[in-house]
TIDRENFI-665298 format. One record per residue (C-alpha): x, y, z. Coordinates in steps of 0.001 Angstrom, whole numbers, padded with zeros to 6 digits, always signed. Example, Ala and Ser with C-alpha at 12.3 -4.5 7.8 and 13.67 -1.06 7.14 Angstrom:
// residues 2
+012300-004500+007800/+013670-001060+007140/
// end
This chain:
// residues 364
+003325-115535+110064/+002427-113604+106848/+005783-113374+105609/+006462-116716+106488/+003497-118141+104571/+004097-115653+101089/+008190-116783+101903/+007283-120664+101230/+005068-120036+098407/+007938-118186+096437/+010167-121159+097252/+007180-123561+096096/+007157-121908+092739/+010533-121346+092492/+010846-125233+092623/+008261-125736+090067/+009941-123693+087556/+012713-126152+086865/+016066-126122+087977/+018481-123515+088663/+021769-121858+089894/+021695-121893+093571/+023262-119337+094266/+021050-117234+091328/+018281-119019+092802/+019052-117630+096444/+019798-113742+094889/+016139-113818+093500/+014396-114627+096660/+016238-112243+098705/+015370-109401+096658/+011442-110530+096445/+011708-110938+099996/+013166-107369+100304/+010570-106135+098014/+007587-107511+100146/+008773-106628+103217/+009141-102863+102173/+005425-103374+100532/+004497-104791+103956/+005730-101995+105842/+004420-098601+103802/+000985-100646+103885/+000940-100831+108164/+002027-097219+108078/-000809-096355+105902/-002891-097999+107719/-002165-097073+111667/-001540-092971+110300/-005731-093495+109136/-006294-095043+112607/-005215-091973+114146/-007625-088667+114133/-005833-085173+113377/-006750-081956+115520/-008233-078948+112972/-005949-075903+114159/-005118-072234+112397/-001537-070874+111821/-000286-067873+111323/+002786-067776+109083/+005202-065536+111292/+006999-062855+109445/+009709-060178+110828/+008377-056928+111483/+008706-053658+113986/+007534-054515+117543/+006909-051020+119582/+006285-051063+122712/+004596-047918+124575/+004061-046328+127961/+000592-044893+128264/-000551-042034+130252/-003396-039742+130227/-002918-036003+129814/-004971-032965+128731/-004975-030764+126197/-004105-026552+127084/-003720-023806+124918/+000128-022715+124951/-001425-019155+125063/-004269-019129+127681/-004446-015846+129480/-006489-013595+131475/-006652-009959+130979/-007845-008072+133523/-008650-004113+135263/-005050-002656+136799/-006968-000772+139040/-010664-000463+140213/-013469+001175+138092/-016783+001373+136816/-017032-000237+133147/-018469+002914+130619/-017750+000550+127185/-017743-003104+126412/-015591-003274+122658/-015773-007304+122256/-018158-010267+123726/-017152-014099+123741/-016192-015450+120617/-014944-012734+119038/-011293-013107+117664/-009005-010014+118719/-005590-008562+118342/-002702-007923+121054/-003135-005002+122485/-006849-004248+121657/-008568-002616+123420/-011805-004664+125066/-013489-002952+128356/-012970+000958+128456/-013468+001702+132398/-014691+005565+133966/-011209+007850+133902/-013128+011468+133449/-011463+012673+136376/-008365+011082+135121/-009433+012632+131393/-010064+016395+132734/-006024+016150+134913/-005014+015059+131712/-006186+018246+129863/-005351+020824+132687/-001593+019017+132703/-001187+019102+128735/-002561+022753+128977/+000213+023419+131237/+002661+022072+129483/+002198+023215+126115/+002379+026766+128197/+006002+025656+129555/+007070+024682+125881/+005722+028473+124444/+007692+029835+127577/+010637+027690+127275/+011002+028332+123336/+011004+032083+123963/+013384+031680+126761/+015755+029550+124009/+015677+032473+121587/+016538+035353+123809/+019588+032845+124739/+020253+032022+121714/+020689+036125+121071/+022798+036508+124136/+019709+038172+125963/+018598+036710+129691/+020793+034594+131860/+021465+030731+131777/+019341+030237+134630/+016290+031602+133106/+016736+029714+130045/+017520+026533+132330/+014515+026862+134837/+012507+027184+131245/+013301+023773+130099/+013647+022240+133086/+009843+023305+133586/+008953+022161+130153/+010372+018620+130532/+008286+018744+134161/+005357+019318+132637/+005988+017296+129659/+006871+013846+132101/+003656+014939+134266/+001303+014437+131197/+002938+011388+130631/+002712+010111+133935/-000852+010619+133431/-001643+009180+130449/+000091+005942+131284/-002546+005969+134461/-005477+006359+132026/-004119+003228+130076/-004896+001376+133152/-008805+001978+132911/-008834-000186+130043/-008651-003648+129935/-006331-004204+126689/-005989-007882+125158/-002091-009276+125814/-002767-012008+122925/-003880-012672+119608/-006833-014962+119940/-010145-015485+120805/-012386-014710+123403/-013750-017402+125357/-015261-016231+128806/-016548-012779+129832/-019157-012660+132000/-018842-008385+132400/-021644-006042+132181/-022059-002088+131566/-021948-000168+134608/-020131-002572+136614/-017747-002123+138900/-014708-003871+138799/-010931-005027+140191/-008551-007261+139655/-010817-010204+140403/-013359-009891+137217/-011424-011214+134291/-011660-011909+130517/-010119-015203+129595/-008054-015451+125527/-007119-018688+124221/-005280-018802+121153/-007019-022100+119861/-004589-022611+116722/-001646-023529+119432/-002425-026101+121153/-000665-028656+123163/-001294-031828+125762/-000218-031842+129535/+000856-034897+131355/+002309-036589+134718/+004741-039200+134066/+005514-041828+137043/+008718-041479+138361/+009375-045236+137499/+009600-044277+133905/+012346-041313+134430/+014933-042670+132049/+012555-044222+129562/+011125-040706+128603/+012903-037744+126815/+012324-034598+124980/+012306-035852+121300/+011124-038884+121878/+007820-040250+119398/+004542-040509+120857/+001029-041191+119888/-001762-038339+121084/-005101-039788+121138/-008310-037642+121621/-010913-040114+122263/-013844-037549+122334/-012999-036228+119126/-011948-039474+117407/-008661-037970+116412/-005043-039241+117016/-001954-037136+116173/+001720-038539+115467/+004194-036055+117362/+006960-036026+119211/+007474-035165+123213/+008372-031224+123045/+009449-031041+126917/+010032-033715+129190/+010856-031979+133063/+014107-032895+134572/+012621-032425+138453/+010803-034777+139758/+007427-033773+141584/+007998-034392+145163/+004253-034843+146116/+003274-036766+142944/+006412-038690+142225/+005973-037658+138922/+007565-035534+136278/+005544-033254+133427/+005589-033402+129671/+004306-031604+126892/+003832-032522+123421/+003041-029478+120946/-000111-030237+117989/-000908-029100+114936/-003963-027203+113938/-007019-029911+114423/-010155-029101+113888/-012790-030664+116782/-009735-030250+119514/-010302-027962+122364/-008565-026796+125114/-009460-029108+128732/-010190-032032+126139/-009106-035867+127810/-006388-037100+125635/-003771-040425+125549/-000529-040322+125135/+001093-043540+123946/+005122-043161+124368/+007279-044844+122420/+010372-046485+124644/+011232-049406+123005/+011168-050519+119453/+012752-053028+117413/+012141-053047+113568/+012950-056581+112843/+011105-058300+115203/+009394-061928+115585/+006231-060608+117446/+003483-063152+117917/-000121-063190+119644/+000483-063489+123316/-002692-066239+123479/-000440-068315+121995/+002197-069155+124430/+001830-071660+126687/+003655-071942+130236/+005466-074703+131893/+007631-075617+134618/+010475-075688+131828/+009025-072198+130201/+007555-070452+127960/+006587-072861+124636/+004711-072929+121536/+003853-074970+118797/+004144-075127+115167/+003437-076840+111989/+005661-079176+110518/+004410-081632+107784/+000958-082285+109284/+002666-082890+112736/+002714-080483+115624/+005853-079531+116830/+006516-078132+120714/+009006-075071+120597/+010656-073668+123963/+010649-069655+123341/+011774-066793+125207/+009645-063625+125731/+010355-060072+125756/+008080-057684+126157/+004078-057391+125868/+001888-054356+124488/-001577-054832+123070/-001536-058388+123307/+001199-059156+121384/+004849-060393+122629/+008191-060284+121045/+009995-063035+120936/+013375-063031+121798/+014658-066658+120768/+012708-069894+119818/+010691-068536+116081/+011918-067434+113030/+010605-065757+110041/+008773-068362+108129/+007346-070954+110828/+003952-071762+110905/+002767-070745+114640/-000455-073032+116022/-003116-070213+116873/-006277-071750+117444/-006087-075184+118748/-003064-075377+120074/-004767-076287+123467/-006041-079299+122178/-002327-080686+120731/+000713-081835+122339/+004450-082550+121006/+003290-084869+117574/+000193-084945+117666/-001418-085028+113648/-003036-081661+112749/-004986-080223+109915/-004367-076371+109152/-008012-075216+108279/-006942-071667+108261/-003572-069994+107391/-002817-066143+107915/+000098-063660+107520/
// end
């Protein structure tokens, strides 16, 4: 009715104006009509887009990026040289060279046991044999002149070497009444007193602390995910410490009774890490450096699949996605986003396919 009323007042004053061309006439209402209808039309769009309440929603503005995805596992931390040195045979301790916490060198020389007897067989032995060598020198000269026989200057050194390989014998037994360190490192337990008597059972433990390295069990599940060489992140939550390394030995055998297989990733000097310390290891098997990765809240499920929404002109938009994988709550996104769309965070549960938004917030 509105067009037809402003239609006949044009024609009214049209025909008030005087006379003209028909056809002339006819151009110039068509093109005022034209004019007023298009006028008409951008004023009801105007007014039904203010009728109609937008939703307040964030964005984030997705960029490419690396996506890593990790298989986490706890281990423990060991010192690559943890030993015990121990008594090779029984005795009574007589000297106690180190206590716990002292550094020491391979082949020092920490718990001296009782070898007197040992000491005084030792003495008798060398006497003899430094009486063989004065008997077996004299022999050699007398030879040496064409005096004696051959056998009397062969039973001469034959006893000299005797005697020689008898002291020997005995001085490598009187090694074994010491306890003697088989590392460089430091000591960490020794719970031995003076006058003790000891065996094979009472121990001193040496850790080399500077060469350290973490333990773990890997399911079986992940055998051909996990490799010697491959990156992985060491965590040490009770020293709030991470280290970037790589896996140093990955076990080729799987555990029959676990159903697992053992790594070992090497670390540097830390201080605050000790041996029997709790730590994470975070390995890397999959990682793509271009990736659209997004916040996993922000998908949305249907019987048609996985879908999103974005941001286009004020108007949200429902995009079909698919997934790949999921680590610390975010997801990769195989198909469906590109770099550069603006991805409905927060609110998106309150939109559907068009509805009017308003981006309060916009991140990176």
């Amino acid at each position: 009715m509105k067009k037809i009323f402003i239609l006949s007042a044009v024609v009214f004053l049209a025909a008030c104006g005087g006379k003209k061309d028909p056809k002339t006439e006819l151009a110039d209402l068509k093109k005022q009509q034209a004019d007023l209808n298009a006028k008409i039309t951008a004023l009801q769009a105007t007014v039904g887009a203010d009728s109609v309440k937008s939703t307040d929603v964030n964005v984030d503005v997705i960029k490419a990026g690396t996506f890593t995805n990790y298989i986490q596992i706890q281990g423990k931390i060991d010192a690559q040289d943890n030993v015990m040195a121990f008594p090779q045979v029984p005795g009574t301790i007589t000297a106690i060279n180190v206590k716990a916490g002292d550094h020491v060198s391979k082949g020092q020389v920490l718990v001296q046991l009782d070898a007197a007897v040992l000491k005084q067989n030792i003495a008798a032995a060398q006497t003899k044999a430094d009486l063989s060598k004065v008997v077996y020198q004299r022999q050699k000269n007398l030879w040496d002149q064409k005096i004696g026989t051959e056998v009397q200057y062969l039973t001469s050194k034959a006893t000299m070497e005797g005697d020689q390989k008898q002291v020997d014998a005995l001085r490598q037994q009187a090694d074994q009444y010491r306890i003697i360190s088989p590392i460089s490192g430091t000591v960490d337990q020794m719970d031995l007193k003076l006058g003790q008597s000891v065996s094979a059972a009472n121990s001193i433990r040496i850790v080399n602390a500077d060469n350290l390295k973490v333990k773990a069990d890997v399911p079986e599940s992940y055998g051909t995910q996990v490799n010697t060489g491959d990156a992985v992140k060491v965590l040490v939550p009770d020293a709030a410490d991470s280290v970037n390394a790589k896996l140093t030995f990955a076990a080729k055998v799987i555990d029959p009774t676990s159903r697992s297989f053992g790594v070992e990733v090497k670390l540097p000097q830390r201080k605050g890490i000790r041996p029997n310390m709790t730590a994470i290891l975070k390995i890397v098997n999959y990682q793509n450096s271009k990736a659209i990765s997004i916040p996993v809240k922000s998908i949305q499920k249907s019987e048609a699949g996985d879908y999103v929404y974005v941001a286009v002109n004020g108007i949200a938009k429902r995009t079909n996605v698919k997934a790949g994988a999921t680590y610390g709550g975010v997801t990769e996104i195989l198909s469906g986003l590109k770099a550069g769309d603006q991805l409905v965070t927060d609110g998106a549960s309150d939109i559907e396919d068009g509805s009017k938004i308003k981006i309060v917030k916009s991140g990176n």
